[in-house]
Backbone as CSV, one residue per row, in Angstrom:
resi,resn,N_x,N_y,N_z,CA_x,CA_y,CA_z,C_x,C_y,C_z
1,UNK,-37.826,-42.741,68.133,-38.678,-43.065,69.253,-40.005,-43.603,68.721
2,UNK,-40.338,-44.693,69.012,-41.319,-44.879,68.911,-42.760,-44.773,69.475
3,UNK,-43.786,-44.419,68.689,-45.137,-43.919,69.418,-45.914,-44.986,70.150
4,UNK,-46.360,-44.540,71.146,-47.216,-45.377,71.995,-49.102,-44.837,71.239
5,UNK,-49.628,-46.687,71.465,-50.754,-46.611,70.879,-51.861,-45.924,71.506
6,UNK,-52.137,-45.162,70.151,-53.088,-43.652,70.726,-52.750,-42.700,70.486
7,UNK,-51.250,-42.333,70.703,-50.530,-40.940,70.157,-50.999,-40.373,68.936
8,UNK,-51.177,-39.260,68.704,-51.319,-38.805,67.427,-49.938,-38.085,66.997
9,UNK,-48.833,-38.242,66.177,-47.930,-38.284,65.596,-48.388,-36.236,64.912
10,UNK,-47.209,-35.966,65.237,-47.445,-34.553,64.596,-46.399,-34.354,63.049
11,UNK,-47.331,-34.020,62.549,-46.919,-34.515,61.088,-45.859,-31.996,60.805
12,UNK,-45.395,-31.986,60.391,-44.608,-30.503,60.080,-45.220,-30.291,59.322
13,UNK,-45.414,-29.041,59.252,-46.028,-28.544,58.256,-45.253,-27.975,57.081
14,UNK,-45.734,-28.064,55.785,-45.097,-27.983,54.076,-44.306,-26.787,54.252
15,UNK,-43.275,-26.267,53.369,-42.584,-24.931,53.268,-43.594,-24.567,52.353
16,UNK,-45.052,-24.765,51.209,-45.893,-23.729,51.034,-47.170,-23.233,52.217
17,UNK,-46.868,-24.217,53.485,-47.908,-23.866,53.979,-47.985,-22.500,55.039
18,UNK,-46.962,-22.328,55.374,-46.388,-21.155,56.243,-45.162,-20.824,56.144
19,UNK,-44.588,-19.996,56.755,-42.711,-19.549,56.813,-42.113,-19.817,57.808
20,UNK,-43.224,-19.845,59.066,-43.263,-20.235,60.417,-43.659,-21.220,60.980
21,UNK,-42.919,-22.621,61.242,-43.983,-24.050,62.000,-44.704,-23.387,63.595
22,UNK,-44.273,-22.088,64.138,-45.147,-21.891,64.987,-45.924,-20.821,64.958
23,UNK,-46.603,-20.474,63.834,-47.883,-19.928,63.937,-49.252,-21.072,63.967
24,UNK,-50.166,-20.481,64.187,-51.731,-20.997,64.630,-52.016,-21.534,63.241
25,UNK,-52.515,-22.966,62.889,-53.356,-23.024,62.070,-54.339,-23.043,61.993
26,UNK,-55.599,-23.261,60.985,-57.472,-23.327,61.347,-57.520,-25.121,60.680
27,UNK,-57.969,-25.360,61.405,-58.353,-26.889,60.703,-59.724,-27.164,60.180
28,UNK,-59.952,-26.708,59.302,-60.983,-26.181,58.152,-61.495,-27.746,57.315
29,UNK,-62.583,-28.392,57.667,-62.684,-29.601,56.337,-63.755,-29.218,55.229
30,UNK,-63.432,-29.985,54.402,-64.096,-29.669,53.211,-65.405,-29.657,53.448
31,UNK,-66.055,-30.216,54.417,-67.651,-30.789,54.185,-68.362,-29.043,54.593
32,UNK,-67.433,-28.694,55.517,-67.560,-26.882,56.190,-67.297,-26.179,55.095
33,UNK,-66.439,-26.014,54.190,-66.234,-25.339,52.686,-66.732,-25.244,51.800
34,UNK,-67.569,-26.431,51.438,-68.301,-26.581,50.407,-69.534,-27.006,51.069
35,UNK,-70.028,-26.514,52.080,-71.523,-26.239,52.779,-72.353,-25.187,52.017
36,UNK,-73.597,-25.306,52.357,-74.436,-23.893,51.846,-74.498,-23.161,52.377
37,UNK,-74.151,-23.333,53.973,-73.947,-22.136,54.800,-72.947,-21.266,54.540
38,UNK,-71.475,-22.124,54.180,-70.536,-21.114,53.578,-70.383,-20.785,53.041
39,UNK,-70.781,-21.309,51.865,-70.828,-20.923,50.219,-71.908,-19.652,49.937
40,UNK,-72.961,-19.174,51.092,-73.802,-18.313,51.047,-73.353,-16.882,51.592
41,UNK,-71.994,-17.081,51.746,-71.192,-15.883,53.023,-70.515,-15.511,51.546
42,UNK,-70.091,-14.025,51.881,-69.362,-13.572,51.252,-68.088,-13.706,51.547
43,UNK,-66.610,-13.359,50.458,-65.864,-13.594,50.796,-65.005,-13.345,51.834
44,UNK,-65.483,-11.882,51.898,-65.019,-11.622,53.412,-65.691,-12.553,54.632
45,UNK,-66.574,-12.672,54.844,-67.176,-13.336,55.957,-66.378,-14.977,56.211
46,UNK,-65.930,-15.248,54.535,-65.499,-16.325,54.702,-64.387,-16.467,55.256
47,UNK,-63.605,-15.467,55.021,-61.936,-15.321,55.459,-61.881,-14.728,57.190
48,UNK,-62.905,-14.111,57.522,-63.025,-13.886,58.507,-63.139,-15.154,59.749
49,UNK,-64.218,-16.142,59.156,-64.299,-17.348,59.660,-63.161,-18.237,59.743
50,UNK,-62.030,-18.135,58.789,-60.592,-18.740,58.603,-59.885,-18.353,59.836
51,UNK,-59.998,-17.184,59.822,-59.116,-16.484,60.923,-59.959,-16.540,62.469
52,UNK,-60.774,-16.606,62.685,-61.518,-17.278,63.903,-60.795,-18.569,64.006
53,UNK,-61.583,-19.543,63.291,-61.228,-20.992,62.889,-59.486,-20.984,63.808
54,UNK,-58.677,-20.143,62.873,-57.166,-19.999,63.746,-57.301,-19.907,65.521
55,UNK,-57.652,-19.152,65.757,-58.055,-18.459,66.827,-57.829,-19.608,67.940
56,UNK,-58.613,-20.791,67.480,-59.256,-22.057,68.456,-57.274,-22.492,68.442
57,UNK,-56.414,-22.330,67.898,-55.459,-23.192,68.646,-54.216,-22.020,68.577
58,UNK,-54.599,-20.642,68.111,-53.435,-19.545,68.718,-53.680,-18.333,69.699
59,UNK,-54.890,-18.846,70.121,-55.023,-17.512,71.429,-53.991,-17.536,72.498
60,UNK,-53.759,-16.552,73.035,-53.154,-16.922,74.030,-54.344,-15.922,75.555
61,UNK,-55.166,-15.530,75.177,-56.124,-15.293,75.759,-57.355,-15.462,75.645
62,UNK,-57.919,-16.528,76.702,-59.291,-16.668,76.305,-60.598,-16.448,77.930
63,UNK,-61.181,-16.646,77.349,-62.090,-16.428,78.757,-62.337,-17.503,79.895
64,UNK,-62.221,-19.040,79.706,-61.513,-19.961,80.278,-60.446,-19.462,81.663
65,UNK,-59.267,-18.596,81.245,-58.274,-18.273,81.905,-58.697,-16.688,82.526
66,UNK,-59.258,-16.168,82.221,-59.664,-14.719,82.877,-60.984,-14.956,83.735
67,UNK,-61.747,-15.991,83.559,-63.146,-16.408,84.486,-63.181,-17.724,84.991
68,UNK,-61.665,-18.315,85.606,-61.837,-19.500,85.824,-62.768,-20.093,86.802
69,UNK,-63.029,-19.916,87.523,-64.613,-20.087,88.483,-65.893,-20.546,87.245
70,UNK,-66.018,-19.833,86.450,-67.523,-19.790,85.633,-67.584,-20.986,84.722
71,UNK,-67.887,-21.915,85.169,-68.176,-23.224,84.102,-68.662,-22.959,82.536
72,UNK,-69.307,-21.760,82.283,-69.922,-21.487,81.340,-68.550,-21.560,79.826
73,UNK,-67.391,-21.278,80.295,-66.530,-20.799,79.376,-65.551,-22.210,79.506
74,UNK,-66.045,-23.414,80.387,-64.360,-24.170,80.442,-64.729,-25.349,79.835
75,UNK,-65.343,-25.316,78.657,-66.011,-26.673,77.468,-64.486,-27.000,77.190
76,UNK,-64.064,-28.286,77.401,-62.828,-28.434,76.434,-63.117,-28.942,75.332
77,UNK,-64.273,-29.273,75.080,-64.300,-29.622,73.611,-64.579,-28.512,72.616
78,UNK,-65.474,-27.740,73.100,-65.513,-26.297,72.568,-65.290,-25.015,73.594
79,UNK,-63.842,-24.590,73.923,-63.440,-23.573,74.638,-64.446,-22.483,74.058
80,UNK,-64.410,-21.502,74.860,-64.895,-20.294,74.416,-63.929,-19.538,74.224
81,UNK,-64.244,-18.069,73.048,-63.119,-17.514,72.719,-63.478,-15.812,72.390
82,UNK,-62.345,-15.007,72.423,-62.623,-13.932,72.353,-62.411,-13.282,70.812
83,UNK,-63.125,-12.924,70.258,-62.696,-12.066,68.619,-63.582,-10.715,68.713
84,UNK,-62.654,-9.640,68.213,-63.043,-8.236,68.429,-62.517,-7.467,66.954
85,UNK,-63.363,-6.236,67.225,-62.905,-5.589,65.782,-61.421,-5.218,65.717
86,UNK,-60.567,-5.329,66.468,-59.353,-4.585,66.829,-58.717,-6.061,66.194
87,UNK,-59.192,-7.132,66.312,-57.590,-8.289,65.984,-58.587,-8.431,64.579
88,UNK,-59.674,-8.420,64.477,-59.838,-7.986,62.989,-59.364,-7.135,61.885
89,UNK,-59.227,-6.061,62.477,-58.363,-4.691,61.286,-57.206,-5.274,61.849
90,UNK,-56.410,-5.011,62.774,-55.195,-4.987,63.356,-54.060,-5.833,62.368
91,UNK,-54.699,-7.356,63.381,-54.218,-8.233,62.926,-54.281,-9.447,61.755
92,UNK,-55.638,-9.183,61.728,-56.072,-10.317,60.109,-55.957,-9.271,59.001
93,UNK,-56.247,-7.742,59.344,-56.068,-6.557,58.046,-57.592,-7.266,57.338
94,UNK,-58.347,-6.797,58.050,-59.623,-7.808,57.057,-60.388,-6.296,56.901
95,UNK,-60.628,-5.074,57.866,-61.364,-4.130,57.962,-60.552,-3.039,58.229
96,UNK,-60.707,-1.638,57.250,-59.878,-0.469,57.939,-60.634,-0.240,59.288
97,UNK,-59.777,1.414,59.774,-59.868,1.432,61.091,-61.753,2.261,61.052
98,UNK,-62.524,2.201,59.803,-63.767,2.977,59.628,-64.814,1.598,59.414
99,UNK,-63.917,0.504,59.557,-64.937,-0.498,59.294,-65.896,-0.884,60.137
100,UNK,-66.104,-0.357,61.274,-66.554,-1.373,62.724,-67.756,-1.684,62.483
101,UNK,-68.833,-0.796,60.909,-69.847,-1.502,61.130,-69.872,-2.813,60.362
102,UNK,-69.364,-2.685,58.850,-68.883,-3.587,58.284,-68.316,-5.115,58.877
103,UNK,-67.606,-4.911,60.282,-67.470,-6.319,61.266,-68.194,-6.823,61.762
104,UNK,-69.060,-6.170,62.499,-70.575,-6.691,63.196,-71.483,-7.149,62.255
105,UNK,-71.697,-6.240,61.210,-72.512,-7.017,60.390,-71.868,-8.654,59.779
106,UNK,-70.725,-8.627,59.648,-70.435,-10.143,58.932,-70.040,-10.811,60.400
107,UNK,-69.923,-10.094,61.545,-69.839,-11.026,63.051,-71.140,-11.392,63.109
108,UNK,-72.481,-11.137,62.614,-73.637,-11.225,62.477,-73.987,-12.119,61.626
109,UNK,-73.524,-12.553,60.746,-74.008,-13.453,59.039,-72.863,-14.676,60.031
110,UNK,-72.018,-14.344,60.571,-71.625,-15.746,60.975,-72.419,-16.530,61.943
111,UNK,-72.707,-15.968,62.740,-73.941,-16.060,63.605,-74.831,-16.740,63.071
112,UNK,-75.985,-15.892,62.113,-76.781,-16.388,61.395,-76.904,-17.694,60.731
113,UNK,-75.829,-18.105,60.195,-75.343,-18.937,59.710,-74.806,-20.046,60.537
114,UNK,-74.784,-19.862,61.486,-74.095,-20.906,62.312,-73.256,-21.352,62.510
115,UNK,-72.252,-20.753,62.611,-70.869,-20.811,62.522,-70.401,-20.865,64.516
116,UNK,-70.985,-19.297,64.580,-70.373,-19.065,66.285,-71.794,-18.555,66.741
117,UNK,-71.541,-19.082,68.408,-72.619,-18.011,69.095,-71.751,-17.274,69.663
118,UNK,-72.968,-16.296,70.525,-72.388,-15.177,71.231,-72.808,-15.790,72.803
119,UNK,-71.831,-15.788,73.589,-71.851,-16.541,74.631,-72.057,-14.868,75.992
120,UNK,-71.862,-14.162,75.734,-71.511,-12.567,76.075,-71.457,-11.957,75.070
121,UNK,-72.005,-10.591,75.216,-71.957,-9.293,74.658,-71.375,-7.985,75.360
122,UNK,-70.508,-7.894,75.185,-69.533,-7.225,75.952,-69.683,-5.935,75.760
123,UNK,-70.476,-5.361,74.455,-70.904,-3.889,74.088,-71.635,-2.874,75.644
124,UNK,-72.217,-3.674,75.943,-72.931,-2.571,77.706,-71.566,-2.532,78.575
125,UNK,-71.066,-3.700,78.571,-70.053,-2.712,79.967,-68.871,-2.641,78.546
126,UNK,-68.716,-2.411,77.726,-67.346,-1.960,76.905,-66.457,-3.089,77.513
127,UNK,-66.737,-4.290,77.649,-65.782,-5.448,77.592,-65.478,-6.288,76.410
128,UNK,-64.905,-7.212,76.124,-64.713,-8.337,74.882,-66.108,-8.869,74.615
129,UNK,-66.583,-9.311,73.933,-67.557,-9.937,73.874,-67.327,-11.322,73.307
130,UNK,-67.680,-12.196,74.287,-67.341,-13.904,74.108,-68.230,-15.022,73.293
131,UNK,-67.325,-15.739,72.600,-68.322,-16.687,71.330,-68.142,-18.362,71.916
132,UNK,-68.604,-18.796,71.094,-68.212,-20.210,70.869,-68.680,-20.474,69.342
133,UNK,-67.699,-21.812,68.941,-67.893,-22.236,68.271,-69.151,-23.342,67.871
134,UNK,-70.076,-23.090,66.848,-71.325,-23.808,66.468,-71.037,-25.070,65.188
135,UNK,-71.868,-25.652,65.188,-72.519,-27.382,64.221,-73.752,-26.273,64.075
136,UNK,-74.147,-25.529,63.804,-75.531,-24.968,63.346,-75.410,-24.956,61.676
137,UNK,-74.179,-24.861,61.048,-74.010,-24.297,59.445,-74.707,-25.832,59.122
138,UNK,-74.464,-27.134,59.626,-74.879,-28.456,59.289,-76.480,-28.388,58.597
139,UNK,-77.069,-27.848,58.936,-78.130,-27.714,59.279,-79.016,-26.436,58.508
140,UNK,-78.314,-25.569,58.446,-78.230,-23.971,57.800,-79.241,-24.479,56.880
141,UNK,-80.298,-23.730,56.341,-81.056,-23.411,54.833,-81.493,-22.092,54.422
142,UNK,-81.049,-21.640,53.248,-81.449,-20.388,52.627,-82.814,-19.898,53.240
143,UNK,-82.786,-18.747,53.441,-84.028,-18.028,53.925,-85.419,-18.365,52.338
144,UNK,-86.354,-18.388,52.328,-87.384,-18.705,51.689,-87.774,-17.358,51.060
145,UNK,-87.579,-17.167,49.783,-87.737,-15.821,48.946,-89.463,-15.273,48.641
């Protein structure tokens, strides 16, 4: 079949790149990798950001679909999204179950850094607390010693 002009052609992904063609990937470029914003994160913070990064094309819940009325959350260029300490230990295995301060603080250095905002803070009513994705790391400079 041939593609009509404009299509973007979906290319499979390698047998080293997964085991599964339908899990989530993060589409990560180099210029974000070898930034000073990232290169200033530790490694955890960094892998943490990988697994966010995923997030943007394997949620299957986001705040978009639970607040559809609220314009605030329905950016299609930058959806808003939910990440919590629970799919952190759970599911990325990034933090035991004693880590929760250990998450906030590097949910914090991503922040800082410019990676995500916090669009909601879900800590007062014990709800999710909602991000988006940031262009702030572009920009990022070491704090002044």
């Amino acid at each position: 079949m041939l593609k009509r002009y404009g299509e973007r052609q979906r290319i499979p992904p390698q047998p080293w790149e997964t085991s599964d063609r339908h899990y989530p990937f993060a589409r990560i470029y180099t210029d974000l990798l070898h930034s000073d914003a990232f290169c200033d994160m530790s490694s955890r913070q960094q892998i943490l950001y990988v697994n966010i990064a995923a997030q943007r094309y394997g949620a299957k819940y986001r705040p978009c679909k639970d607040f559809p009325n609220t314009s605030e959350f329905r950016d299609d260029e930058n959806p808003a999204f939910y990440f919590n300490f629970a799919l952190a230990s759970e599911k990325c295995r990034l933090y035991s179950k004693n880590g929760r301060k250990e998450f906030y603080a590097d949910m914090r250095s991503l922040k800082e850094h410019g990676f995500i905002t916090e669009v909601a803070n879900g800590r007062a009513n014990h709800t999710k607390s909602i991000y988006r994705y940031s262009a702030k790391w572009r920009t990022w400079k070491p704090p002044r010693v």
